[in-house]
N, C-alpha and C positions, 0 to 999 in steps of 0.2 A: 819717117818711120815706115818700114816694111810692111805691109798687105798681106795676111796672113786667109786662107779660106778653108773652113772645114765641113766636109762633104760627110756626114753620116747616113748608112745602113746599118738597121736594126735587123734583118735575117728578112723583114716583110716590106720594108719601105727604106726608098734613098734619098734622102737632100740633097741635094746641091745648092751651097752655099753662094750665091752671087755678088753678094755686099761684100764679104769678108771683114776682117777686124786688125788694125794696126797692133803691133807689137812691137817690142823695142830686136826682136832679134830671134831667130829661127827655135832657140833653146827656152824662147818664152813661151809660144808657139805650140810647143811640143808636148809642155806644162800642163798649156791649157787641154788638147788633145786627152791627157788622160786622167784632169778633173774634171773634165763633162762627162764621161761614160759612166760611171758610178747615179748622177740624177737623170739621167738619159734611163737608165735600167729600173730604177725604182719608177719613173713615168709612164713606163712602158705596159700593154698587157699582160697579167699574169699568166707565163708560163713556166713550165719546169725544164725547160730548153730553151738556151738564148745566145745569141753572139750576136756584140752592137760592135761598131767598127767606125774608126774616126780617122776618116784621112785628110793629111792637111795638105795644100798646095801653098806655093805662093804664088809671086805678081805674075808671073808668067803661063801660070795655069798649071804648073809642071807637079805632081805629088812629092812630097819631100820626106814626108812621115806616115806612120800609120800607127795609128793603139788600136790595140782588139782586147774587150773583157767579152768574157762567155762564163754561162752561167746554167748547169747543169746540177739538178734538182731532183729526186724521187724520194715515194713513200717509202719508209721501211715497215711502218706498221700505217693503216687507215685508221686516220683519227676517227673518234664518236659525231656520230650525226652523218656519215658518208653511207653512201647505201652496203657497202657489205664491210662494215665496222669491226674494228676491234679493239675490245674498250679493258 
């Protein structure tokens, strides 16, 4: 089975993946790429700006894929309890 590795940047820090993880096939691979970013973003510091980015290689180290979520976020009104409130 095929060696899959995925290299994530969250906008502030980058892994590099060195183990990687067998897969039956580049399209499982790819799967996995953009059901990790979704708990990658909720683990993350809270900000109201974000872009996580998953890139995968394979055996050969070469990138083959990439998913990007971003995650853009503002007040329309300040909620209660923030210092210049609107309640």
């Amino acid at each position: 089975m095929p060696r899959y590795f995925f290299d994530i940047d969250d906008g502030g820090d980058r892994t590099t993946d060195h183990v990687g993880t067998d897969f039956p096939d580049a399209e499982a691979a790819r799967a996995e790429a953009i059901s990790v970013l979704p708990s990658i973003a909720r683990d993350a510091p809270r900000t109201d700006s974000r872009e996580i980015v998953a890139t995968v290689r394979d055996e050969s180290g070469l990138p083959i894929f990439r998913a990007r979520l971003s995650i853009e976020g503002e007040w329309i009104r300040e909620p209660c309890g923030r210092k210049e409130r609107i309640c």
